[in-house]
MARLOZA-42763 format. One record per atom (N, C-alpha, C, CB): x, z, y. Coordinates in steps of 0.001 Angstrom, whole numbers, plus 500000, padded with zeros to 6 digits. Glycine has a CB too. Layout:
<rs>
XZY/...
</rs>
This chain:
<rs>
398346793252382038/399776793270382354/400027792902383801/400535792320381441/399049792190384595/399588791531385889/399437792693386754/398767790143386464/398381792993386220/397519794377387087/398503795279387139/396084795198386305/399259795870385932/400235796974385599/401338796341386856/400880797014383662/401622794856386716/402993794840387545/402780794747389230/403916793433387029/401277794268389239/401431794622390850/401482796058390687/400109794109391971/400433797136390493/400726798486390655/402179798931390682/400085799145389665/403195799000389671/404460798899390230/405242798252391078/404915798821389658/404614797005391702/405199796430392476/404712797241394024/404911794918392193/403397797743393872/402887798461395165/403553799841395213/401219798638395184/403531800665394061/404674801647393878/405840801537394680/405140801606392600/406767800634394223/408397800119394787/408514799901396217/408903798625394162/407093799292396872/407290798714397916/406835799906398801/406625797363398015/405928800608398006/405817801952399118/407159802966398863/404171803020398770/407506803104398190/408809804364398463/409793803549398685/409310805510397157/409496802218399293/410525801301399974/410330801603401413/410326799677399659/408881801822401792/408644801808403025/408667803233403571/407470801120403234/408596803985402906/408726805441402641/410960805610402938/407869805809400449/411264804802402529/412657805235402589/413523804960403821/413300804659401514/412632803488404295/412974803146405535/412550803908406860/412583801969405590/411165804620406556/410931805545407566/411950806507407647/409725806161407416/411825807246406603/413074808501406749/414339808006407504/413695809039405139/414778806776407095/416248806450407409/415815806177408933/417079805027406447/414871805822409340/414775805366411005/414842807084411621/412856804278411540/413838807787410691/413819809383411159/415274809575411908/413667810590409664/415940809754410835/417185809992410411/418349809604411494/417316809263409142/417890808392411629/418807807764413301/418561808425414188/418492806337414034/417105808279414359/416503808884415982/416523809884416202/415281808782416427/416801810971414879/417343812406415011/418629812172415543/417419813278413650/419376811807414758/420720811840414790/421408811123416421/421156810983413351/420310810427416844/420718809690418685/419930810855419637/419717807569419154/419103811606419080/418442812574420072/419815813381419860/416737813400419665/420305814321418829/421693815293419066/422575814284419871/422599815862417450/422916813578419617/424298812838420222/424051812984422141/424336810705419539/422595812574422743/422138812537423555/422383813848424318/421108812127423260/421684815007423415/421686816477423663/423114816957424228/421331817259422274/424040816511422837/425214816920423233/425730816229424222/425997816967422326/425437815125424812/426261813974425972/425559815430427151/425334811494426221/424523815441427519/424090816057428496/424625817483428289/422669815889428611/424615818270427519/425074819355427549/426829819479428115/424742819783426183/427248818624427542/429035818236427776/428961817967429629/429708816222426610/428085817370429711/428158816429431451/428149817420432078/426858815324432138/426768819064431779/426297819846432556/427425820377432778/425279820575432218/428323820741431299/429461821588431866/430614821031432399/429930822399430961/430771820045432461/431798819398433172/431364819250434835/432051817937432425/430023819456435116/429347819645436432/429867820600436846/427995819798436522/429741821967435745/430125823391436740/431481823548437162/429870824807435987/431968822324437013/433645822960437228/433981821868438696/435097822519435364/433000820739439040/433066820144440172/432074820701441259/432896818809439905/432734821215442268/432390821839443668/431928820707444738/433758822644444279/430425820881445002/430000819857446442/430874820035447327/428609820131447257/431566819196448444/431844819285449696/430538818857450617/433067818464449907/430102818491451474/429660817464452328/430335817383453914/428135817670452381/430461816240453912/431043816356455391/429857815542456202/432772815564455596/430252816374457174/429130815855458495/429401816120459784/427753816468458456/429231815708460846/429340815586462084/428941814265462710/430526815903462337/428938814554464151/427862813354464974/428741812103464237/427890813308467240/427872811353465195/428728809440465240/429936809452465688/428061808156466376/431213808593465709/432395808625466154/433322809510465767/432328808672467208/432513810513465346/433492812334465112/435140811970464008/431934813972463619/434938810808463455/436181810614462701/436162811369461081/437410811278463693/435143811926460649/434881811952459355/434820811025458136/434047812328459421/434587809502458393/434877808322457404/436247808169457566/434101806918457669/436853808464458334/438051808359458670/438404809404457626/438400808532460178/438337810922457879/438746811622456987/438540811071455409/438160812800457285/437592810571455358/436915810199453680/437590809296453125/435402809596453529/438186808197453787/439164807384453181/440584807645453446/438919806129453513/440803808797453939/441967809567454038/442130810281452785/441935810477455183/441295810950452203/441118811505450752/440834810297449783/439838812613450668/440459809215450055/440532808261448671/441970807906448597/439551806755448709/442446807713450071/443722807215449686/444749808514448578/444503806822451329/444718809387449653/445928810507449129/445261811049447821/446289811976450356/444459811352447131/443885812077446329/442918811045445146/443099813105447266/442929810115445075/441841809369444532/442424808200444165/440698809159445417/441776807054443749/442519805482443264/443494805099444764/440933803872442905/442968805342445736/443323804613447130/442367803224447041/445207804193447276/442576802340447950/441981800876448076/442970799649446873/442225800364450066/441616799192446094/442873798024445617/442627796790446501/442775797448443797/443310795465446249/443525794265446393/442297793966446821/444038793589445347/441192794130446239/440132793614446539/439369794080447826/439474793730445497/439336795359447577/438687796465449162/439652796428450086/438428798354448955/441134796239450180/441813795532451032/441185794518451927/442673795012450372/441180793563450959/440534792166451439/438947792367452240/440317791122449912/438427792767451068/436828793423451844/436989793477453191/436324795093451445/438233794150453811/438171794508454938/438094794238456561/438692794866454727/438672792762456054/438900791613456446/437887791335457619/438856790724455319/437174790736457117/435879790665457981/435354791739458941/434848790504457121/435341793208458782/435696794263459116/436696794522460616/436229794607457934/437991794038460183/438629794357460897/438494793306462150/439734794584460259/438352791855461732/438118790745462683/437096791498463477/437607789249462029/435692791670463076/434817792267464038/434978792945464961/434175792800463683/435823794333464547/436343795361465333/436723794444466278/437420796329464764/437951793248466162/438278792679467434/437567792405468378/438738791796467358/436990791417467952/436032790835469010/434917791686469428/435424789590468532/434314792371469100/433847793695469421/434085794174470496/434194794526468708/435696795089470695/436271795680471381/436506794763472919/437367796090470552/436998793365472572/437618792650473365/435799792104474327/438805791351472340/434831792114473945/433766791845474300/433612793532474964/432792791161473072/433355794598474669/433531795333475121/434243795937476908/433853795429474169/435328795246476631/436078795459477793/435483794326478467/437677795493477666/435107792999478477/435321792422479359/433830792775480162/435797791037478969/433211792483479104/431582793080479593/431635794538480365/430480793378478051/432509795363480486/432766796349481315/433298796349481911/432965797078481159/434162795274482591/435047794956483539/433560794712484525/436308793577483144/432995793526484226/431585792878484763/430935794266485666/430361792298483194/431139794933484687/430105796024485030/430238796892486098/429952796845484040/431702797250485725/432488798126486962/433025797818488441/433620798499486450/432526795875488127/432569795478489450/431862795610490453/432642794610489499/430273795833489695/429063796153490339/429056797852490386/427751795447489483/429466798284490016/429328799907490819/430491800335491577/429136801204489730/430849800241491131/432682800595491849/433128799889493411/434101799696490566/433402800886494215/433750800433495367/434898799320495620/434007801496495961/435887799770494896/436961798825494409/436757797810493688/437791799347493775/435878796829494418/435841796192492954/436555794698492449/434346796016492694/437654794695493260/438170793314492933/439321793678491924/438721792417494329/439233794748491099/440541795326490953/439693795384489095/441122797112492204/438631794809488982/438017794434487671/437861793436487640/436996794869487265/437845792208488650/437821790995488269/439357790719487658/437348790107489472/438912789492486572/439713789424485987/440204787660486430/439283789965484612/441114787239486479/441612785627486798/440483784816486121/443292785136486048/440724783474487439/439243782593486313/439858782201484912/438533780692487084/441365781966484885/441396780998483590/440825782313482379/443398780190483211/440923783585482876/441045784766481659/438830784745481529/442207787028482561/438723784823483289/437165784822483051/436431784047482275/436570784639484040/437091782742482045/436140781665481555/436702782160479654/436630779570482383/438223782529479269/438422782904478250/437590784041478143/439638783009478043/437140785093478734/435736786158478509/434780785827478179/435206786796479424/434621784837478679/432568784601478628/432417784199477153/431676782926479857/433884783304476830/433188782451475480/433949783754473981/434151780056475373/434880784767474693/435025785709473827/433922786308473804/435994786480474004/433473786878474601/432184787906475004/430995787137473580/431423787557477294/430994786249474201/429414785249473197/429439785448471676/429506783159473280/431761785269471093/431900785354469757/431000786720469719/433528785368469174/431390788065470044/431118789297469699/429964789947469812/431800789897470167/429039788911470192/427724789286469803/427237788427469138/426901789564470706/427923787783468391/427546787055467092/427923788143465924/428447785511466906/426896787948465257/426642789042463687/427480787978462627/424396789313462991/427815786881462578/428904786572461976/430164785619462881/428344785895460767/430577786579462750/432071786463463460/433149785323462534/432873788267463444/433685784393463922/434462783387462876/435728784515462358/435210781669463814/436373783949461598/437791783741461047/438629784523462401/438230781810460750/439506785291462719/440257785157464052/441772784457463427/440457786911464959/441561783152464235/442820782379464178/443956783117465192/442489780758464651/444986781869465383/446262782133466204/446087781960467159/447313781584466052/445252780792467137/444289780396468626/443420781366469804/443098779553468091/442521781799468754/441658782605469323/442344783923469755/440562782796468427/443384784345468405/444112785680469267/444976785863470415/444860786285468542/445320784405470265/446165784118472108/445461784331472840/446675782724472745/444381783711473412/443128783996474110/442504785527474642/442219783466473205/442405786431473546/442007787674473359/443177788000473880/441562788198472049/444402787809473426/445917788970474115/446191788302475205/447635789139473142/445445787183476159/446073786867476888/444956787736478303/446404785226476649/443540787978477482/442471788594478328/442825789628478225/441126788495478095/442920790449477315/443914792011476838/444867792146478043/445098791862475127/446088791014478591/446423791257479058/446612791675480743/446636790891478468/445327790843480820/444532790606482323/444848792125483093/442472790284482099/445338792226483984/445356793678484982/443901794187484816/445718793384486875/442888793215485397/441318793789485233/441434794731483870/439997792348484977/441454793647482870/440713794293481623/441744795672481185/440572792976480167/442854796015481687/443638796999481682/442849798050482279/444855796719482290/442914797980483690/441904798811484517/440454798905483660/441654798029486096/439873798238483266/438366798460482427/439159799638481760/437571796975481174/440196799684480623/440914800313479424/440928801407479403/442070800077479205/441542801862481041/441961803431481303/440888804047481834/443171803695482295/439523803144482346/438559803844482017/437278803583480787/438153803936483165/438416804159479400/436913803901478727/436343804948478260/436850803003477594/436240805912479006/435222806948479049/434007806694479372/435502807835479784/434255805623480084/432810804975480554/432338804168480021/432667804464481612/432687803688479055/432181802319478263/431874802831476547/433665800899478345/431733801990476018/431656802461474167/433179801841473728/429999801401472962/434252802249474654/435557801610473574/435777802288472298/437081801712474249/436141801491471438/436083802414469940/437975802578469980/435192801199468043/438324803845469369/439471804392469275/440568803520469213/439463805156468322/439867802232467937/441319801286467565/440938799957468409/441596800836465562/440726800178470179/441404799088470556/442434798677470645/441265798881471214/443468800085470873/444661799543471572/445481798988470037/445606800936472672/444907799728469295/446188799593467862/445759798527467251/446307800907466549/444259797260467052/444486795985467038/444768794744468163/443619795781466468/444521795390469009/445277794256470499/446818794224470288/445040795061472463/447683795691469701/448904795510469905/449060794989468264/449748796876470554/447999794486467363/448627793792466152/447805792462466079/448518794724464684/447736791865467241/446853790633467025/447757789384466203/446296790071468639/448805789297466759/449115788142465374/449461788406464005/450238787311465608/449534789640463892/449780789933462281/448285789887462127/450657791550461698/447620790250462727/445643789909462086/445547788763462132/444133790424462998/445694788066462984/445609786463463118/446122785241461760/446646786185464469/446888786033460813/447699785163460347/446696784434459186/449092785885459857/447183783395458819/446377782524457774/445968783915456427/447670780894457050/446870783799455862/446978784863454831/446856786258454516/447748784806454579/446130787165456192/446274788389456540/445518788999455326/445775788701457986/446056790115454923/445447790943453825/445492792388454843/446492790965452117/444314793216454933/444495794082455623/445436795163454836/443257794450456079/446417796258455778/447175797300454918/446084798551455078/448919797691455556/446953799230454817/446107801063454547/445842801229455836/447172802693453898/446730801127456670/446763802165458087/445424800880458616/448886802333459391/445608799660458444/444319798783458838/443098799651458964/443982797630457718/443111799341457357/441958799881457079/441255801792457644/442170799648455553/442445802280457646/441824803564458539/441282803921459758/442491804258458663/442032802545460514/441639802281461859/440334801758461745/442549801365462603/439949800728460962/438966799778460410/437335800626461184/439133799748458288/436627800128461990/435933801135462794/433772799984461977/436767800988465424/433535801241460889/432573800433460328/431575801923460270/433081799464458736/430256801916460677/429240802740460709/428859803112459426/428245802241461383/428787804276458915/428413804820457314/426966804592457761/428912806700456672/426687804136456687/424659804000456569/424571804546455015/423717801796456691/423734805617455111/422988806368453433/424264807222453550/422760805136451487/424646807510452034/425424808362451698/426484807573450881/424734809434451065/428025808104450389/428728807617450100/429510809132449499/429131806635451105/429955808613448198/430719810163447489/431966809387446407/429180811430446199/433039810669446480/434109810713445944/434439811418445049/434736810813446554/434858811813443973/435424813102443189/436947813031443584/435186813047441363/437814814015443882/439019814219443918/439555815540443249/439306814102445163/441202815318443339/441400816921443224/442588817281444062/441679817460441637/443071818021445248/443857817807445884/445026818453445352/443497818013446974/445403818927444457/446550819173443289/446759817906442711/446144820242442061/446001817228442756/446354815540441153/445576816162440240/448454815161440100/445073815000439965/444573814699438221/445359815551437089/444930812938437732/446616815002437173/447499815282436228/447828816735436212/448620814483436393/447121817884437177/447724819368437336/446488819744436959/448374820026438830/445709820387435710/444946821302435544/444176822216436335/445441821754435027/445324822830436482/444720824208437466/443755823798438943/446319825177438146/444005822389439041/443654822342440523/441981822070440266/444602820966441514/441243822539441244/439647822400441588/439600821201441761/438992823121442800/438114820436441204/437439819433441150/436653818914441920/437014819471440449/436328818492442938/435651818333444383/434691817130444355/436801818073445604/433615817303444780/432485815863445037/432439816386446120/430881815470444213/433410814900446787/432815814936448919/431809813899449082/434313814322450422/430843814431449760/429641813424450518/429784813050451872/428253814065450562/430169811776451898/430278811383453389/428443810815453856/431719809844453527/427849811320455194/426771810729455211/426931809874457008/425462811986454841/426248809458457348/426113808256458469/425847809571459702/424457806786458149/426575809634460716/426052810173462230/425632810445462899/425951810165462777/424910809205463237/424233808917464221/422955809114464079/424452807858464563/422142809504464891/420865809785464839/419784809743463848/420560809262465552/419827808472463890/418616807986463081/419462807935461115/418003805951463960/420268808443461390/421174808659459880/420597810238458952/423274808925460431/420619810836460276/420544812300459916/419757813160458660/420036812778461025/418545811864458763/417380812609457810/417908812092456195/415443811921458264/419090811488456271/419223811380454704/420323812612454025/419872809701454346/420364813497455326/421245814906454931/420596815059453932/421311816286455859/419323815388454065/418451816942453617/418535817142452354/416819817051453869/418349816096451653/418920816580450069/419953816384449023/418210816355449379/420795816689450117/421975817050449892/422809818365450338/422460816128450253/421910819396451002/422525820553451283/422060821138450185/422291821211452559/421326821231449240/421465822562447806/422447822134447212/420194822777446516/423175823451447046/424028823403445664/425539823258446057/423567822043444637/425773823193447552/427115822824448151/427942823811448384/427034822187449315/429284823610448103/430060825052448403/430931825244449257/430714825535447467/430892824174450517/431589824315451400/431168823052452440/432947824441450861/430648823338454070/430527822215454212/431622821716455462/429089822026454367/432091820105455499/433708819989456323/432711819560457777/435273818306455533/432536819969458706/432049819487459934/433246819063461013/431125820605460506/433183817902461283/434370817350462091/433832816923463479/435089816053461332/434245817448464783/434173817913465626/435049817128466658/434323819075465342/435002815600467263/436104814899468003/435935815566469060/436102813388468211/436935816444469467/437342817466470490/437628816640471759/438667818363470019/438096815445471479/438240814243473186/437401813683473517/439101812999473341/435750814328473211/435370813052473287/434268813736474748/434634812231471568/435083815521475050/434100815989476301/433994815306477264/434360817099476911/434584814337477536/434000813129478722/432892812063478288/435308812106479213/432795811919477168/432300810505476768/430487810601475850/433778809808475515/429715809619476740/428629809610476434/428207809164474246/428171808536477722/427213809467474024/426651809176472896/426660807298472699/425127809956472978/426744806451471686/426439805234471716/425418804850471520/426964804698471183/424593805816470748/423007805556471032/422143806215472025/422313805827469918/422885807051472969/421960807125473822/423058807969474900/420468807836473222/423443806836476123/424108807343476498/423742807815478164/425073806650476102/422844808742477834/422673809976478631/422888811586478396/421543809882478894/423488811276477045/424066812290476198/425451812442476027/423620812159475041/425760813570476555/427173814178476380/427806813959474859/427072815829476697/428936813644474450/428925813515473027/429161815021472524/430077812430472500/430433815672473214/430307817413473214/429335818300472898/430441817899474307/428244817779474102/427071818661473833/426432818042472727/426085818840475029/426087817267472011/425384816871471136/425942817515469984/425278815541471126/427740817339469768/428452818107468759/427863819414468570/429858818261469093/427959820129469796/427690821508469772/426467821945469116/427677821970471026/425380821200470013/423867821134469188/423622820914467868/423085820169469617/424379819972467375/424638819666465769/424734820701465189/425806818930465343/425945821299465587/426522822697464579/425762823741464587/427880823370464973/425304824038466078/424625824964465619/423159824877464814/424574825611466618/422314823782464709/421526823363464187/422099823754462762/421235822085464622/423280822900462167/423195822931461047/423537824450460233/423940821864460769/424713825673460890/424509826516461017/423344827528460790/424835826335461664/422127826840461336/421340828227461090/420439827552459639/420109828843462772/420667826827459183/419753825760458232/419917826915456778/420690823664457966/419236827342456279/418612828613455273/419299828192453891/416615828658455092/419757826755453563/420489826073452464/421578826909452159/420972824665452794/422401827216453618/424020827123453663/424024828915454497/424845825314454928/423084829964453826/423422830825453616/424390831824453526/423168830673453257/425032831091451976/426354831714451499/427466830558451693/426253832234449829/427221829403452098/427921828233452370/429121828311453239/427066827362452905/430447828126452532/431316827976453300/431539826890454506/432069827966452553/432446827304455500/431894826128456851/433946825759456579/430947827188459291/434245824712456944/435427824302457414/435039823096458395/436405823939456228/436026823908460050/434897823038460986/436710822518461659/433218824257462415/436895821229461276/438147820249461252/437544819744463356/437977818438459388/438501820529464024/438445819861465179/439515818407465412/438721820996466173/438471817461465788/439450815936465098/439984815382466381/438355814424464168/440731814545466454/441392813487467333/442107814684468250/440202812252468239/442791815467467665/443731816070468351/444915815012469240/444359816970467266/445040814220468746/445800813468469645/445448813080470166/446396812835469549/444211812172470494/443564812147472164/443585812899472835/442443811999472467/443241813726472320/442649814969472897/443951815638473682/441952816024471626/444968815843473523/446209815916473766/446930815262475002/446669815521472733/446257813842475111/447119812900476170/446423813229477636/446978811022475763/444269813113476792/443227813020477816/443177814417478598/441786812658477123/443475815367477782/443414816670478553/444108816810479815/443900817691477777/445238816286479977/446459816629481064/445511815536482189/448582816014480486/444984814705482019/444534813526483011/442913814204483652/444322811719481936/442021814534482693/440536814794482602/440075816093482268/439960813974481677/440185817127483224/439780818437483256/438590818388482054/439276818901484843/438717819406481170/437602819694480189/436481820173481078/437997820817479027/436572820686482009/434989821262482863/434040820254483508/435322822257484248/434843818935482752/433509817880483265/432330817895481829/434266815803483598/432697818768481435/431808818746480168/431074819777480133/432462818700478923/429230820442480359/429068821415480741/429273822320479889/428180821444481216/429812822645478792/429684823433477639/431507824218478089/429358822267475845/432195823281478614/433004823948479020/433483824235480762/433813823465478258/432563824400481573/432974824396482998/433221825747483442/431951823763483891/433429826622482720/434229827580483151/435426827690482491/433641828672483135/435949826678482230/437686826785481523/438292826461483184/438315825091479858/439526826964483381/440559827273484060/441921827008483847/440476828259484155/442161825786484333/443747825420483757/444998826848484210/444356823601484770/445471826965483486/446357827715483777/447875827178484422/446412828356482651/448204826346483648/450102825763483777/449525824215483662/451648826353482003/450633823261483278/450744822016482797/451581821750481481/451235821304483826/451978820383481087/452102819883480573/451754820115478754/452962819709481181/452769821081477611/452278821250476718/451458822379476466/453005821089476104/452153823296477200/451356824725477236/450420824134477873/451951826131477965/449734823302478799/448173823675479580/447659822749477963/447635822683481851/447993821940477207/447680821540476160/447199822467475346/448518820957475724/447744823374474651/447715824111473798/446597825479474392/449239824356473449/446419825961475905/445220826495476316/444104825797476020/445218826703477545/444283824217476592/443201824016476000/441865823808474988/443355823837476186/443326823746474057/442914823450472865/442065825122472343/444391822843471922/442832826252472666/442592827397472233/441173827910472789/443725828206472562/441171827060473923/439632827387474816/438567826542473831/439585826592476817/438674825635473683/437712825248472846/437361825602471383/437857824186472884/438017825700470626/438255826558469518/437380827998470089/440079826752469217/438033828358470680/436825829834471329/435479829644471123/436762830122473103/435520828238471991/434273828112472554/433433827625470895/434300826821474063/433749827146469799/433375826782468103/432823828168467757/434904826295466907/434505828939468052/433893830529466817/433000831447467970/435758831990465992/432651831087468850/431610832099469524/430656831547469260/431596832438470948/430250830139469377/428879829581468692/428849830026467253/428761827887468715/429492829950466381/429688830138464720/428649831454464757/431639830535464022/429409832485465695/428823834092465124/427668834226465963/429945835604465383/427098833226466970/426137833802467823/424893832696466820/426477833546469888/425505831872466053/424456830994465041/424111831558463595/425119829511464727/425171832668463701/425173833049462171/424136834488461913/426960833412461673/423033834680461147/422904835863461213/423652837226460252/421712835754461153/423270838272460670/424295839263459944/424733839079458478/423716840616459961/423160838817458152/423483838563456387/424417837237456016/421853838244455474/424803836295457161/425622835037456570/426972835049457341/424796833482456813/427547836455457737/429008836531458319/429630836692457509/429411837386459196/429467836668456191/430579837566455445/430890836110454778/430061839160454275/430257834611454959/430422833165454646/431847833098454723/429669832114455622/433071832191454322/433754831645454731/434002830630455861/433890831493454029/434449831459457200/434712829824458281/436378829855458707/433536829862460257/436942828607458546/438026828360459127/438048827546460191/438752827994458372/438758827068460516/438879826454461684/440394825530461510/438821827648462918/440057824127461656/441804823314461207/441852822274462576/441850822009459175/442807822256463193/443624820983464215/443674820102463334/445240821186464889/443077819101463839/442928817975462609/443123816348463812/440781818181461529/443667815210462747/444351813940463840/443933813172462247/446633814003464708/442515812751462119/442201811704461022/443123810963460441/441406810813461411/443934810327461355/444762809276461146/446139809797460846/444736808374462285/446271810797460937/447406811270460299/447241811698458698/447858812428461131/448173810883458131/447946811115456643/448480812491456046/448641809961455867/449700812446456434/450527814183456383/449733815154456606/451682814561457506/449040815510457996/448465816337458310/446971816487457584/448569816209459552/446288815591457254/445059815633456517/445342816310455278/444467814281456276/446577815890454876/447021815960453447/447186817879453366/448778814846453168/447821818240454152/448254819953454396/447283820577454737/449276820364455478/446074820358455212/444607820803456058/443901820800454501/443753819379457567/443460819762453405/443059819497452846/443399820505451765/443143818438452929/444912820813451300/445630821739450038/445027822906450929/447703821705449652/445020823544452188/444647824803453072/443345824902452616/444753824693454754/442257823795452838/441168824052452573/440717824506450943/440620822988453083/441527823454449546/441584823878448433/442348825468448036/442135822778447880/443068826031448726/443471827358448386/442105828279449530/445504827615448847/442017828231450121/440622828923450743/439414829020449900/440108828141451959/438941827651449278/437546827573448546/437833828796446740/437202825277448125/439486828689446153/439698828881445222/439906830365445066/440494828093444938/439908830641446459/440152832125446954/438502832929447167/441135832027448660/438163832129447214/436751832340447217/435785832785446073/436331831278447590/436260831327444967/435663831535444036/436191832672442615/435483830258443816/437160832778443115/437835834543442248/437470835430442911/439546834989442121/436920835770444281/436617836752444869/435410837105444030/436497836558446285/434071835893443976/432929835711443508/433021836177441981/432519834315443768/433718835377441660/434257836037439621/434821837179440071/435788834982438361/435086838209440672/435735839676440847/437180839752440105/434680840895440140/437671838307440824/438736838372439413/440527838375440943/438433835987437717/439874838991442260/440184839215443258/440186840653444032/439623838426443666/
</rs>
C-alpha cells in the first residue's frame, strides 16, 4: 500500500510539474506576441515620423533654431530647464565681459591708436579681477555687486571701442542683450525667461533630438518630424556620420554676418569660407542623394546692420560683389548676392542625377520666434509636397 501511494504520489507530482511547464510555456508565448506586436506597432508609427537633421559650422545659430522649435512646436522649457539655465546664462556674462576686456588689452598692442582701448584704472583694476572670474570653469553666483562692476566696465569708452570691433575678437552675439539686462540677471531670485534662454550661448556636444509637428499635436493631418541637432565645431563633426541614412530633409544654417569674422577654433579661418566648404562637402556626401536640402541663411539681422558698415568683399568668396546704392536697397542686393553665391555652389555640388532633390532657400533671424515659426510651416508644406509627389498622389 505505501508503495501504491508513493507511485501516485509521483504520478500527481509529475503532471504537476508537467502543468506548470506548459503554463510557464504559455506566458513566454504569450510575452513573445505582446513583444512582437509592441515592435511591429513602434515600426509603424516610425514610418509616419520624417528625419530632419540640422547642421552647420559653430556659431551658425542652429541650437538656436532647435529650441526655437521646442518652444513653438513641442512642451517648450518647464520651471526646471528654466532654472537649469541659470548657471548658463551667468557664464555667458562673465565670459563675454572677460572677452572684451582681454581685447581691449589686446588692441592696445596692435593698434596705432592705442590709448583709445585703455580703459580708466578704477574700470582696469575692475577688469583684471572680472577677467580672472571668467576663466574660472565655475563661475560664482552674479550678484548686484558684481553686476555693477561688469556695467560699470561695459560702460568704459575703451571697452565700447573693443565692442564695435568685435569682428576681431570671439564676441558671442548676446553680449549686448545681457549687459543691457544685467540687473534683472543679477537679482536674488532670477529665473531665466524664454527669450533668456534663446540668447543663452552653450556649445552642443554629441547629438540632441526632438519629435514635433508644426501643425500641433492636436491636428492630424500635420507630418511628424525627428530633428537632430548635432555640435559644429570641428572636432564635433565625426558624430554626423550615422545619422545621415534614412533622412528626408537636411536644415543647413548658414550665419550670413559672419563674412568678416574668424573661426573660434581656429582663427585663421574665415567663418564664410569654412560655411561654404561645409556645404559643399556635405552636398556631395552619396547618403543625401535624393535628400532634400533647406539651406536657412541665419542672423539676417546682423547681417543687415553689418552690411551697410563692412563691405562683403572682405570675404574672399565674395570679392567680386559691387555695391550698387545704399541704405535698404544696398541691403537687400546684398543679401540677393549671397544667396546667388549658395544656389551656384548647390548646382555646381550637385550631380545631374541629384538636381531633381528638393532645395529651398529661407531668410532666417533665429531669434525671431514669428519668423522661424512661418519658415518652419514653409518648410512642412514643401517636405509634404514632396512626399505626394513620391506616392504619385501629385
Amino acid at each position: 500500500m505505501p508503495a501504491l501511494c508513493y507511485l501516485l504520489e509521483g504520478m500527481g507530482s509529475s503532471c504537476s510539474r508537467s502543468h506548470s511547464v506548459n503554463e510557464a510555456n504559455t506566458e513566454e508565448n504569450l510575452k513573445a506576441v505582446e513583444i512582437d506586436r509592441r515592435i511591429l506597432q513602434e515600426t509603424k508609427a516610425e514610418q509616419h515620423i520624417h528625419r530632419l537633421l540640422l547642421l552647420g559650422a559653430g556659431e551658425s545659430g542652429k541650437s538656436t533654431i532647435f529650441k526655437q522649435i521646442k518652444l513653438l512646436f513641442h512642451t517648450g522649457f518647464s520651471e526646471a530647464e528654466l532654472r537649469s539655465y541659470t548657471s548658463v546664462v551667468h557664464a555667458n556674462v562673465y565670459q563675454t565681459i572677460k572677452i572684451l576686456y582681454d581685447g581691449s588689452k589686446e588692441l592696445a598692442q596692435i593698434e596705432s591708436d592705442s590709448s583709445k582701448y585703455i580703459a580708466s584704472p578704477d574700470n582696469k583694476e575692475k577688469g583684471e579681477r572680472l577677467s580672472e572670474l571668467g576663466s574660472r570653469l565655475d563661475h560664482p553666483f552674479l550678484t548686484k555687486e558684481i553686476a555693477q562692476d561688469i556695467k560699470n566696465l561695459w560702460q568704459d569708452a575703451a571697452i565700447q571701442e573693443t565692442f564695435s570691433h568685435g569682428n576681431m575678437l570671439q564676441i558671442p552675439d548676446c553680449a549686448q542683450y545681457f549687459m543691457d539686462n544685467l540687473d534683472r540677471l543679477s537679482q536674488p531670485d532670477y529665473v531665466p525667461t524664454k527669450e533668456d534662454v534663446l540668447y543663452a550661448r552653450v556649445r552642443t556636444s554629441g547629438v540632441v533630438e526632438i519629435q514635433f509637428s508644426p501643425v500641433g499635436e492636436s491636428k492630424k493631418s500635420g507630418e511628424v518630424y525627428k530633428l537632430y541637432d548635432v555640435g559644429g565645431q570641428r572636432n564635433e563633426r565625426r558624430k554626423w556620420i550615422h545619422l545621415f541614412e534614412g533622412v528626408i530633409a537636411v536644415i543647413f544654417c548658414a550665419a550670413i554676418s559672419e563674412y568678416d569674422q574668424t573661426l573660434f577654433e581656429d582663427e585663421t579661418k574665415n567663418r564664410m569660407m569654412e560655411t561654404k566648404e561645409l556645404f559643399d562637402w556635405v552636398l556631395k556626401q552619396k547618403c543625401f542623394e535624393k535628400t532634400s536640402f533647406m539651406l536657412f541663411l541665419n542672423k539676417f539681422d546682423i547681417f543687415e546692420k553689418k552690411v551697410q558698415k563692412v563691405p562683403l568683399s572682405v570675404c574672399d568668396w565674395f570679392k567680386d560683389y559691387h555695391p550698387t546704392t545704399s541704405g535698404k536697397q544696398e541691403v537687400e542686393h546684398a543679401y540677393e548676392f549671397v544667396k546667388k553665391k549658395f544656389e551656384e555652389l548647390y548646382f555646381q555640388s550637385s550631380k545631374p542625377d541629384r538636381v531633381d532633390r528638393v532645395f529651398k532657400i529661407y531668410r532666417t533671424t533665429a531669434l525671431d520666434q514669428k519668423l522661424v515659426k512661418k519658415t518652419f510651416k514653409l518648410v512642412d508644406e514643401t517636405l509634404r509636397r514632396r512626399n505626394l509627389m513620391e506616392a504619385g498622389l501629385l
